[in-house]
PyMOL Python script that loads the backbone (N, CA, C, O; Angstrom):
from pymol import cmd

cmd.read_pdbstr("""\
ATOM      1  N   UNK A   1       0.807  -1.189   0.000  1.00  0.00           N
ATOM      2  CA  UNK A   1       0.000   0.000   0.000  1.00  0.00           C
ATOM      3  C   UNK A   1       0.857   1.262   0.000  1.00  0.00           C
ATOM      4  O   UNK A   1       0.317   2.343  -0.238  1.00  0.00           O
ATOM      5  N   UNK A   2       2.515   1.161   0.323  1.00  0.00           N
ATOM      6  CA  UNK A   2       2.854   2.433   0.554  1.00  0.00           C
ATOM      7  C   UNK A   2       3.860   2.819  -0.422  1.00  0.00           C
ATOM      8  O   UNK A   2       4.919   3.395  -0.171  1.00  0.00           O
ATOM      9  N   UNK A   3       3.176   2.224  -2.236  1.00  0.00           N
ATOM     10  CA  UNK A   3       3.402   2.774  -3.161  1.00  0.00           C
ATOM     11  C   UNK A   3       1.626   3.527  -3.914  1.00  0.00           C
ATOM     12  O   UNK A   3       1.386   3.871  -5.072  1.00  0.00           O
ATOM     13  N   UNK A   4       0.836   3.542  -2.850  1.00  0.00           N
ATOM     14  CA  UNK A   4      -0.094   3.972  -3.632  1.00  0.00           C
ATOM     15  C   UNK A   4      -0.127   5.739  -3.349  1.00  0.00           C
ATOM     16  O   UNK A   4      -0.512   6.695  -4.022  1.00  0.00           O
ATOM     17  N   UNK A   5       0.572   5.561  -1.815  1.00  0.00           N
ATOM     18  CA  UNK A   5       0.582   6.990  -1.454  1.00  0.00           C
ATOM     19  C   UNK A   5       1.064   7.993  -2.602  1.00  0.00           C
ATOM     20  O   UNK A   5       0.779   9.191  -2.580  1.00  0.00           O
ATOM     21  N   UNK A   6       1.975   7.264  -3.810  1.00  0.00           N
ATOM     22  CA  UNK A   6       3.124   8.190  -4.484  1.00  0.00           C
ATOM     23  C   UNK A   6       2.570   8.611  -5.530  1.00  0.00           C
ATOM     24  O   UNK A   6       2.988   9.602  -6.128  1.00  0.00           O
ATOM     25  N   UNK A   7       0.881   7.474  -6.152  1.00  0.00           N
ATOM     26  CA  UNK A   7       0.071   7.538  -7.286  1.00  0.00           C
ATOM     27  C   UNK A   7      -0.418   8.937  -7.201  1.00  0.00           C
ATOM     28  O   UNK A   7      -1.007   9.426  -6.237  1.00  0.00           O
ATOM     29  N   UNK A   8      -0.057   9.625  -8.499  1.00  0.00           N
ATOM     30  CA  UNK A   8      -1.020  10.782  -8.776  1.00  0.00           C
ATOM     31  C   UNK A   8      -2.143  10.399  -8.818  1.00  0.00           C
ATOM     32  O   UNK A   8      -2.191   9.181  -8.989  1.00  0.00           O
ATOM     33  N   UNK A   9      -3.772  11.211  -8.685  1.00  0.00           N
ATOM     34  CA  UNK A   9      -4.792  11.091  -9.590  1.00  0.00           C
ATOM     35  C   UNK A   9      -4.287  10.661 -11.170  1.00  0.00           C
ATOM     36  O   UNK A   9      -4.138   9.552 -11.684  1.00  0.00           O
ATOM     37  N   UNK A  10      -4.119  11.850 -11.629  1.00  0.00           N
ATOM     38  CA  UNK A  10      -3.283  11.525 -13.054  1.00  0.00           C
ATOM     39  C   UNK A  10      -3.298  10.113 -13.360  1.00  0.00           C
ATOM     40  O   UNK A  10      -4.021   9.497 -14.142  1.00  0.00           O
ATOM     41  N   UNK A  11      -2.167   9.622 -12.436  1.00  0.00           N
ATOM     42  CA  UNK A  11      -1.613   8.373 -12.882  1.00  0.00           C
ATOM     43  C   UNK A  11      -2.358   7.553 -12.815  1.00  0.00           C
ATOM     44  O   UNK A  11      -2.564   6.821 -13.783  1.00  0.00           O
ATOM     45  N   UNK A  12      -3.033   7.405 -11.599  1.00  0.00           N
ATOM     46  CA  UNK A  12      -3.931   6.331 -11.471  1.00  0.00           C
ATOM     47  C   UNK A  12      -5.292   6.480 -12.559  1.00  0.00           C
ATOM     48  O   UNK A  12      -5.853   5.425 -12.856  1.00  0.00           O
ATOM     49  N   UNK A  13      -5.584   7.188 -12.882  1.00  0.00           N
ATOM     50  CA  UNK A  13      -6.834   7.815 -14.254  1.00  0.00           C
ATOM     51  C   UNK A  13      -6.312   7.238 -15.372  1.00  0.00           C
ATOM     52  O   UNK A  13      -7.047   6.652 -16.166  1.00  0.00           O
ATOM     53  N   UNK A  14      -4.749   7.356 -15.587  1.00  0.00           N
ATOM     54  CA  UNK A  14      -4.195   6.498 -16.731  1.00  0.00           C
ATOM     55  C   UNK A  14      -4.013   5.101 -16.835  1.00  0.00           C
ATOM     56  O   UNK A  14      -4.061   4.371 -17.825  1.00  0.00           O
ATOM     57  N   UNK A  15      -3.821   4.885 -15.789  1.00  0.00           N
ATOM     58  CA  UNK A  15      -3.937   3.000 -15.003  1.00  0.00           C
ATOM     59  C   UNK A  15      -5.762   2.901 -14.914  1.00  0.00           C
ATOM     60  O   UNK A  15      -6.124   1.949 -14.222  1.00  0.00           O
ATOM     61  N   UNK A  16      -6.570   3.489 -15.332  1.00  0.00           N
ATOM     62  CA  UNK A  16      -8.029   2.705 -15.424  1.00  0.00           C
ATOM     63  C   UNK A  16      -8.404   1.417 -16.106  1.00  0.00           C
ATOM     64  O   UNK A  16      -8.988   0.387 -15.771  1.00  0.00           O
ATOM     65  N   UNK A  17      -7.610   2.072 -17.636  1.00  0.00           N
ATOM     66  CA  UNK A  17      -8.387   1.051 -18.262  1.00  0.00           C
ATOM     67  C   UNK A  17      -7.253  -0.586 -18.206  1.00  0.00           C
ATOM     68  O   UNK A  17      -7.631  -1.755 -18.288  1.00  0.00           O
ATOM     69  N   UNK A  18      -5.967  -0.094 -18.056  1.00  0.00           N
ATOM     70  CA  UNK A  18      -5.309  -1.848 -17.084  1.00  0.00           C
ATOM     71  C   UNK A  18      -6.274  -2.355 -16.049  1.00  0.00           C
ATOM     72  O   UNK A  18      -6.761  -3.484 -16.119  1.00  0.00           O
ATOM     73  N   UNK A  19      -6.545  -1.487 -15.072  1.00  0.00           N
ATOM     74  CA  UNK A  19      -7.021  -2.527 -14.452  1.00  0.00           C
ATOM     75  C   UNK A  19      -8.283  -2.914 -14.186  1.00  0.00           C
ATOM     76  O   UNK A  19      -8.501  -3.775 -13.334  1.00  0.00           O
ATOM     77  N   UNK A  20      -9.368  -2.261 -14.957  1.00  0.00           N
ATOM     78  CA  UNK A  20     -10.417  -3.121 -15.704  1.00  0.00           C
ATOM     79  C   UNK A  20     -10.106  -4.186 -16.060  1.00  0.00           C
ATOM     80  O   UNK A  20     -10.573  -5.236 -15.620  1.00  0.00           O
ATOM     81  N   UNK A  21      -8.950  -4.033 -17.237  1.00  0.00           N
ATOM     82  CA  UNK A  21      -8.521  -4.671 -18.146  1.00  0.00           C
ATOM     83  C   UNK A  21      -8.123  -6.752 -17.090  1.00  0.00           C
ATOM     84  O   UNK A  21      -8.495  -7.894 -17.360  1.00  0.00           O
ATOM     85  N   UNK A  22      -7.280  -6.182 -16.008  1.00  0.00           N
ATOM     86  CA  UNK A  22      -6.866  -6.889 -15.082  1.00  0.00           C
ATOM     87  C   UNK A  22      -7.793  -7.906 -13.815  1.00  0.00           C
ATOM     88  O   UNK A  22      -7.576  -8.906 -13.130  1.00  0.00           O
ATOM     89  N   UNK A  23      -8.658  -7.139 -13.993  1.00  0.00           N
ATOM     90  CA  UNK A  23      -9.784  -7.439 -13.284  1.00  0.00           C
ATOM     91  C   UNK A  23     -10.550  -8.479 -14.077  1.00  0.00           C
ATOM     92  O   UNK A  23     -10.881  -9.581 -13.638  1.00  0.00           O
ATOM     93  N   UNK A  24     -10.849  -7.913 -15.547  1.00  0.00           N
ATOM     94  CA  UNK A  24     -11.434  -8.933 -15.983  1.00  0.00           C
ATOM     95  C   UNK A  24     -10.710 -10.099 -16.528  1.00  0.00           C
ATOM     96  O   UNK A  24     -11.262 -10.984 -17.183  1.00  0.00           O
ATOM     97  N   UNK A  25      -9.021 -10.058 -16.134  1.00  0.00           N
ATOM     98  CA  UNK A  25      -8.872 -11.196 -16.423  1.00  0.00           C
ATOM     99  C   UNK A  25      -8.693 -12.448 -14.845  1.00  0.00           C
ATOM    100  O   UNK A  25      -8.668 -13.678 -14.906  1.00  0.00           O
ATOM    101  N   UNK A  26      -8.629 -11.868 -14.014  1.00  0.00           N
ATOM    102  CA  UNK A  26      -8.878 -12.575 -12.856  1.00  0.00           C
ATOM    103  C   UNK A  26     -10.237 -12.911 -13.011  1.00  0.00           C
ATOM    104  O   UNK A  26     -10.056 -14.008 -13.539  1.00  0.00           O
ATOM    105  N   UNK A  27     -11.049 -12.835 -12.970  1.00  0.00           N
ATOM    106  CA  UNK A  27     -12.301 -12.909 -13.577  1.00  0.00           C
ATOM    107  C   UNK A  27     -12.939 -14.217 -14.228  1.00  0.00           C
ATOM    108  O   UNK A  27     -13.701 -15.017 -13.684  1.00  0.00           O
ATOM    109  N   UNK A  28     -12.537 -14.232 -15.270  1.00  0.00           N
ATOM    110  CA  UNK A  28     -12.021 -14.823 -16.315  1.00  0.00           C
ATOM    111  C   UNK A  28     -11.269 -16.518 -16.112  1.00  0.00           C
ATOM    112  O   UNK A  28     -11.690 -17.559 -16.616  1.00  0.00           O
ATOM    113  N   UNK A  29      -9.741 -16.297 -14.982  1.00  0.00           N
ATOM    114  CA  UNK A  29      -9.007 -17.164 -14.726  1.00  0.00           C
ATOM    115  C   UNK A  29     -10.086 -17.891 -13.321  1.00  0.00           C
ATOM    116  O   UNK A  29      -9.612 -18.809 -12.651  1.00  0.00           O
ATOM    117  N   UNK A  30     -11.644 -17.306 -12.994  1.00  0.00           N
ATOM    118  CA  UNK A  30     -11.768 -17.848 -12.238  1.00  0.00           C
ATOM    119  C   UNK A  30     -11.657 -17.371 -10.859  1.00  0.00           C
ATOM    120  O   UNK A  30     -12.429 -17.866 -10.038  1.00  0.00           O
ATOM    121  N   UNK A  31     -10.703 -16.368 -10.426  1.00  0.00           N
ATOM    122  CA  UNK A  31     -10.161 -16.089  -8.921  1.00  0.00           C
ATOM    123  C   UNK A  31     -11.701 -15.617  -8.389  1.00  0.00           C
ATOM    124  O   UNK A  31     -12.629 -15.034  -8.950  1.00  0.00           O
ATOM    125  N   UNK A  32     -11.520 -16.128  -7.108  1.00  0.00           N
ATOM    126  CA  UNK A  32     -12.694 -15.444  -6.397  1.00  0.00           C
ATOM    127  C   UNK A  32     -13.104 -14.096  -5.607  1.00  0.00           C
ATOM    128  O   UNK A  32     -12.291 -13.566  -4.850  1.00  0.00           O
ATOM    129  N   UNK A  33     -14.324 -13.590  -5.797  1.00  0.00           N
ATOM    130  CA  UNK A  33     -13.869 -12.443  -5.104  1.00  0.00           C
ATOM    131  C   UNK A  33     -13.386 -11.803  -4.188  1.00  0.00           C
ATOM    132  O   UNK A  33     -13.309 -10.575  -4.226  1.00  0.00           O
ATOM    133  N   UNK A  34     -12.898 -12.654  -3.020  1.00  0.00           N
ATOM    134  CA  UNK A  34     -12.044 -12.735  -1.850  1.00  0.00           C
ATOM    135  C   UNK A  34     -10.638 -12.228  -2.397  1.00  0.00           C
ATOM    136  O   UNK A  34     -10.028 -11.216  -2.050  1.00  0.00           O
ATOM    137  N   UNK A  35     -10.238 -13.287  -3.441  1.00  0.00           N
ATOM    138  CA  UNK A  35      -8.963 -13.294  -3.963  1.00  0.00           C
ATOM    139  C   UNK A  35      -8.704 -12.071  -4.842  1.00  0.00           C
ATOM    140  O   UNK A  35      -7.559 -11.676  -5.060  1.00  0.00           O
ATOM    141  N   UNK A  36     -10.066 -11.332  -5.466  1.00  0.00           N
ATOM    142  CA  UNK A  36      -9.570 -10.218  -6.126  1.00  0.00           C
ATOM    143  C   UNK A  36      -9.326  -8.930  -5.377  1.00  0.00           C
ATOM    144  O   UNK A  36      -8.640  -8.046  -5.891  1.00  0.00           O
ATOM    145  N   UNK A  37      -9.818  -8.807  -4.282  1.00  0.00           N
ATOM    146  CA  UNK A  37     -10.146  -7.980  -3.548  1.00  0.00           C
ATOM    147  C   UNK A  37      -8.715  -7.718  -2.448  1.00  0.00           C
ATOM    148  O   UNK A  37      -8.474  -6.887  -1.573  1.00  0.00           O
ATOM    149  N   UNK A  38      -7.981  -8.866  -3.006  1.00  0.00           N
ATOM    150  CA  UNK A  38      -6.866  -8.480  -2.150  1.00  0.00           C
ATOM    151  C   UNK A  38      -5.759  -8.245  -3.011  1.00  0.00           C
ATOM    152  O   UNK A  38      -4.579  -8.257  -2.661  1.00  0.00           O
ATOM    153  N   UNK A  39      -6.256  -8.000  -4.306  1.00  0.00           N
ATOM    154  CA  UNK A  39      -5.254  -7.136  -5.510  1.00  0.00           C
ATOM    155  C   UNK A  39      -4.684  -5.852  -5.709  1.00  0.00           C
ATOM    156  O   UNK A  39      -5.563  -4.997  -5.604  1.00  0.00           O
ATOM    157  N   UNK A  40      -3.459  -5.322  -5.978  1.00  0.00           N
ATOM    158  CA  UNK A  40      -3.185  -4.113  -6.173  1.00  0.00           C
ATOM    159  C   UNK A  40      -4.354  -3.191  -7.358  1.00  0.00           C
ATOM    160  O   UNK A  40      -4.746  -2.029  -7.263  1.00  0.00           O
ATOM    161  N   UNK A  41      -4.763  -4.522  -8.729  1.00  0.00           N
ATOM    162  CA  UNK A  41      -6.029  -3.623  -9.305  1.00  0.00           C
ATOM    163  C   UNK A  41      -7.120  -3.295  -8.146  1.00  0.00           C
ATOM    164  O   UNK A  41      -7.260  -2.137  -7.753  1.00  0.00           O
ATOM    165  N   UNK A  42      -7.529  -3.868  -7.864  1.00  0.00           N
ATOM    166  CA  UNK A  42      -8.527  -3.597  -6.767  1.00  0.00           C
ATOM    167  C   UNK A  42      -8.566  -2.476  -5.658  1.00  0.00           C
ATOM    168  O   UNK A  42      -9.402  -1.642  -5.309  1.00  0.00           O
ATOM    169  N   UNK A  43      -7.391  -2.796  -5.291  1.00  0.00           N
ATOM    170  CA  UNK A  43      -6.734  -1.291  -4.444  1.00  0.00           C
ATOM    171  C   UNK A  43      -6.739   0.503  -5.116  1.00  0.00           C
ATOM    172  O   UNK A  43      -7.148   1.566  -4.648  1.00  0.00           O
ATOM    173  N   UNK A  44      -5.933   0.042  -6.662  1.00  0.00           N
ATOM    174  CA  UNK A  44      -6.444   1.202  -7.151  1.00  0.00           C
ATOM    175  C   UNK A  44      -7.457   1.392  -7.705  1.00  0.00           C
ATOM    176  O   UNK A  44      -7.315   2.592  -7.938  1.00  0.00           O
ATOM    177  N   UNK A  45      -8.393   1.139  -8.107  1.00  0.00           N
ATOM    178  CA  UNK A  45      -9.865   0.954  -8.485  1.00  0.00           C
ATOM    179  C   UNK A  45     -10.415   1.707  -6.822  1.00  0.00           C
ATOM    180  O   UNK A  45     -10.778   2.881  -6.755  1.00  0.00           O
ATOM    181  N   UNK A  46     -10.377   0.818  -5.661  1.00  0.00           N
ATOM    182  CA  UNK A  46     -11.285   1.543  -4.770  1.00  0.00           C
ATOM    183  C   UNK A  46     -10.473   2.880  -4.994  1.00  0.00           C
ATOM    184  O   UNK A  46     -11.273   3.782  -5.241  1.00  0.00           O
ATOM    185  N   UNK A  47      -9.357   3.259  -4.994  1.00  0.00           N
ATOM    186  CA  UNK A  47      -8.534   4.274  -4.232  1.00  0.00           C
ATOM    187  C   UNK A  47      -9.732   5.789  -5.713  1.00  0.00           C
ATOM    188  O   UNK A  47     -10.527   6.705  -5.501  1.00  0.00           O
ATOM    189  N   UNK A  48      -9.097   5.144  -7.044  1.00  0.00           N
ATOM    190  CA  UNK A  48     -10.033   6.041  -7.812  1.00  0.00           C
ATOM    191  C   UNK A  48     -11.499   6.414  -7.637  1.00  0.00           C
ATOM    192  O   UNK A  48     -11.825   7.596  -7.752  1.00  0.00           O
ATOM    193  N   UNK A  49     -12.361   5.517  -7.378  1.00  0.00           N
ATOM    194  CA  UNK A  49     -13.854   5.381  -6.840  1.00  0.00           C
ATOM    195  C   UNK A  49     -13.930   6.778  -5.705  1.00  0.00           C
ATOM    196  O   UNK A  49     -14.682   7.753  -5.726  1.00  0.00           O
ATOM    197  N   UNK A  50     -12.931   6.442  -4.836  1.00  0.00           N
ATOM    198  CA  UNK A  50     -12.858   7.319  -3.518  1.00  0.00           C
ATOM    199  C   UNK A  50     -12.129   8.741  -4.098  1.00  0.00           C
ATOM    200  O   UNK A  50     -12.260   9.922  -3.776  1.00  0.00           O
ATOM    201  N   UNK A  51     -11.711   8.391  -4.607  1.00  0.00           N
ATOM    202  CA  UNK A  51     -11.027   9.873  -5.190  1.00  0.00           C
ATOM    203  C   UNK A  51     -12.043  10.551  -5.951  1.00  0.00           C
ATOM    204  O   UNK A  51     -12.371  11.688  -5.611  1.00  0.00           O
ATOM    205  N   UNK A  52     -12.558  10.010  -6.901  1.00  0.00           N
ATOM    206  CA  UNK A  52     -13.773  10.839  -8.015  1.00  0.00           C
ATOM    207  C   UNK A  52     -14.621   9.883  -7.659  1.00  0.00           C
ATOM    208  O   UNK A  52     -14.669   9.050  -8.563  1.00  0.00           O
ATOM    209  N   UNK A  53     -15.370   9.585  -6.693  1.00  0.00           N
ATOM    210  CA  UNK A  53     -16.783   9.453  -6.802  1.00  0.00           C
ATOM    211  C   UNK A  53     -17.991   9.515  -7.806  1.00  0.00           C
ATOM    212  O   UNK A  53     -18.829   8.686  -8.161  1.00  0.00           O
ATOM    213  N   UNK A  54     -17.718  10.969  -8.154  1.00  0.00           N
ATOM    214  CA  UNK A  54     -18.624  10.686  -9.666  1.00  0.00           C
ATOM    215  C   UNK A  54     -18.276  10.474 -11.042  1.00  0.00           C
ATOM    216  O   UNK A  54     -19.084  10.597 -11.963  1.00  0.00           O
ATOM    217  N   UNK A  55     -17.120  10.168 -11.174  1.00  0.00           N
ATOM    218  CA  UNK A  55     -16.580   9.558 -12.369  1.00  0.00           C
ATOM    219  C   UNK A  55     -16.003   8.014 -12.349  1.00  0.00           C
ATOM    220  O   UNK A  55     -15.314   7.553 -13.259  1.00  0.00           O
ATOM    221  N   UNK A  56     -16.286   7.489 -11.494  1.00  0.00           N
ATOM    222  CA  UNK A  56     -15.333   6.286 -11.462  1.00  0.00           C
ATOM    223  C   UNK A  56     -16.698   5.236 -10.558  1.00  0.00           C
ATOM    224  O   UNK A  56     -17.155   5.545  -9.457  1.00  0.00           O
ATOM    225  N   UNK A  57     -17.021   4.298 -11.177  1.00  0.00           N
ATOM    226  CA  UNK A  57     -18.185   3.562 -10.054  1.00  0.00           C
ATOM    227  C   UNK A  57     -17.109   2.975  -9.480  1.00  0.00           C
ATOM    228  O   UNK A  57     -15.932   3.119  -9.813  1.00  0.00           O
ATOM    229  N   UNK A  58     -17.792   1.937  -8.121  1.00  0.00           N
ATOM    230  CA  UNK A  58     -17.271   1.319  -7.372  1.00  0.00           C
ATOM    231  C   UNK A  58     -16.907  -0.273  -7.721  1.00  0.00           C
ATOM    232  O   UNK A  58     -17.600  -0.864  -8.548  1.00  0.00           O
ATOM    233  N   UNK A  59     -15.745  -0.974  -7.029  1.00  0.00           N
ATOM    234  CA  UNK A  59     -15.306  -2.242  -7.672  1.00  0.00           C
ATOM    235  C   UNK A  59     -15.727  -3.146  -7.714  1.00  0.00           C
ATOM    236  O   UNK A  59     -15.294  -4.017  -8.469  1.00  0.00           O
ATOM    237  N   UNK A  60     -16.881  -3.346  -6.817  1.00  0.00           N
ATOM    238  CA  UNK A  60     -17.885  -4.380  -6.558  1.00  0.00           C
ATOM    239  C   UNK A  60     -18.631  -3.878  -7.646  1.00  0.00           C
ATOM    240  O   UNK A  60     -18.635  -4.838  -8.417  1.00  0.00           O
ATOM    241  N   UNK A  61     -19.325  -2.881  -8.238  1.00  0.00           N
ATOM    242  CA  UNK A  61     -19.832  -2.433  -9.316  1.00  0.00           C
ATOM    243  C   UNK A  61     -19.312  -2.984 -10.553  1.00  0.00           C
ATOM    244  O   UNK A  61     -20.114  -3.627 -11.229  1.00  0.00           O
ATOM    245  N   UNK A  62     -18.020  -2.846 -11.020  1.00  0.00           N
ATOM    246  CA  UNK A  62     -16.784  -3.150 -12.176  1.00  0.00           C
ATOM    247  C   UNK A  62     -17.313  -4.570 -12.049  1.00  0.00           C
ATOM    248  O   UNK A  62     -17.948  -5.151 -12.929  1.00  0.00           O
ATOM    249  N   UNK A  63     -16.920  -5.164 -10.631  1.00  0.00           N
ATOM    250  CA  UNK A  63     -16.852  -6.587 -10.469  1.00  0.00           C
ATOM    251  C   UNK A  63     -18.427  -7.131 -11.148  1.00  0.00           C
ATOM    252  O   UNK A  63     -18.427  -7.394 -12.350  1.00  0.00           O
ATOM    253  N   UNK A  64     -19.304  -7.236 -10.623  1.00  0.00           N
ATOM    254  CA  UNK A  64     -20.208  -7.298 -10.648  1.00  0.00           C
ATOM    255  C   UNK A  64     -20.717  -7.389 -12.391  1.00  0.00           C
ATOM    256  O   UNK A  64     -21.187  -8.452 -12.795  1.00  0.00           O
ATOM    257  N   UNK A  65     -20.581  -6.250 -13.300  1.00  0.00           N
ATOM    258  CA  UNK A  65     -20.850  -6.328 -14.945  1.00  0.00           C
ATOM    259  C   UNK A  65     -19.793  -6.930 -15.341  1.00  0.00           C
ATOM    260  O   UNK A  65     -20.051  -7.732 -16.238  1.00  0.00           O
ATOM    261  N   UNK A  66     -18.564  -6.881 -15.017  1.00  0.00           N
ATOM    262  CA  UNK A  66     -17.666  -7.999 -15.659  1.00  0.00           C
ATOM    263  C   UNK A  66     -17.707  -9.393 -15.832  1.00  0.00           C
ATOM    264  O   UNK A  66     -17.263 -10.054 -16.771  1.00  0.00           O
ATOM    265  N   UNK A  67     -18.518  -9.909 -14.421  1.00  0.00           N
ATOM    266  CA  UNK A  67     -18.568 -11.225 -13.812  1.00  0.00           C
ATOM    267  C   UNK A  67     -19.548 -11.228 -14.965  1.00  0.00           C
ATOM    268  O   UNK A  67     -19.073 -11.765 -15.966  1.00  0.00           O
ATOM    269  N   UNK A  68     -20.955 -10.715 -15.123  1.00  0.00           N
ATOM    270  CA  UNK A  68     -21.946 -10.715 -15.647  1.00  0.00           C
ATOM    271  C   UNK A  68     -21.654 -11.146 -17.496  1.00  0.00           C
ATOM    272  O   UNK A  68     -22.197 -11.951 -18.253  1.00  0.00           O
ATOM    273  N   UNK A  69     -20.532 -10.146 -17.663  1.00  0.00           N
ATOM    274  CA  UNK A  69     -19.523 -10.117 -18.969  1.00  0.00           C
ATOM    275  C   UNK A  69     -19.553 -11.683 -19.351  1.00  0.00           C
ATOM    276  O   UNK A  69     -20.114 -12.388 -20.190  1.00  0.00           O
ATOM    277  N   UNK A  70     -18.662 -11.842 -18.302  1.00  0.00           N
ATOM    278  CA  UNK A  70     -17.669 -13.154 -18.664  1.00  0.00           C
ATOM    279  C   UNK A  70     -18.665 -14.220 -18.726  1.00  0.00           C
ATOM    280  O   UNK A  70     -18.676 -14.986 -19.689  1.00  0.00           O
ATOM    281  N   UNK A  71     -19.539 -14.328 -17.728  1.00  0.00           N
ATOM    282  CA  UNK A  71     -20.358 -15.821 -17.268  1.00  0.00           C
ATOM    283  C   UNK A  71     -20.965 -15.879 -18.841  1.00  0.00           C
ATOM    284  O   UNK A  71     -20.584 -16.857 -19.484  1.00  0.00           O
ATOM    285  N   UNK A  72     -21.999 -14.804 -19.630  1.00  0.00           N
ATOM    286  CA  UNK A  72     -22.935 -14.544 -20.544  1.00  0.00           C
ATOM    287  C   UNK A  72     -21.761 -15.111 -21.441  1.00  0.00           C
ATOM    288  O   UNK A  72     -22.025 -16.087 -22.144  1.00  0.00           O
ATOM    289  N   UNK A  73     -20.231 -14.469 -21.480  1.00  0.00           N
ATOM    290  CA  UNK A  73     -19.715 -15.239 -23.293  1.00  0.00           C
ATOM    291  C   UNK A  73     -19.386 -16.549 -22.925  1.00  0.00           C
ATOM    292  O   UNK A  73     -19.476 -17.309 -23.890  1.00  0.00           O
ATOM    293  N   UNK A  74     -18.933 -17.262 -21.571  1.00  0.00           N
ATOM    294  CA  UNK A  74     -18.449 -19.031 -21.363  1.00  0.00           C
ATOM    295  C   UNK A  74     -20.257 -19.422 -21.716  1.00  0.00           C
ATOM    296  O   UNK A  74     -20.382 -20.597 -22.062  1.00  0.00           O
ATOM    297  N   UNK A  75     -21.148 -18.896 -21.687  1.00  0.00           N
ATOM    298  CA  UNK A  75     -22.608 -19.773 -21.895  1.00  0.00           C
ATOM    299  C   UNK A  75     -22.769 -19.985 -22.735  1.00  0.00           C
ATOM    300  O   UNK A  75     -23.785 -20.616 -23.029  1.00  0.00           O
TER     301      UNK A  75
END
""", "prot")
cmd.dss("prot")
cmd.show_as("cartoon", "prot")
cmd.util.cbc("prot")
cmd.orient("prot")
């Protein structure tokens, strides 16, 4: 955690779409949400959510349409 202190907004706004990107591949590989939730994507995802509130939904949110994503194309 005490490289997130050093993340700009900026930076982390530019790291969005990785770790979507990252998320949905844990996702994907299966990990559970216990297991994602103790990810550095995950970390910055809440950290953005909390930072812009109204631009950024929350990771259980992300989580949640991704899962939805993935389950709908393995069917």
């Amino acid at each position: 955690m005490g490289s997130e202190a050093k993340l700009t907004i900026g930076e982390l706004e530019a790291g969005y779409p990785t770790y979507c990107k990252a998320l949905r591949m844990l996702i994907k590989n299966g990990k559970s949400l216990e297991a994602i939730q103790r990810t550095i994507c995950w970390d910055r995802l809440t950290l953005l959510q909390k930072s812009l509130p109204t631009r950024y939904k929350s990771p259980d949110y992300l989580y949640a349409l991704l899962k939805r994503d993935v389950d709908e194309l393995a069917a």
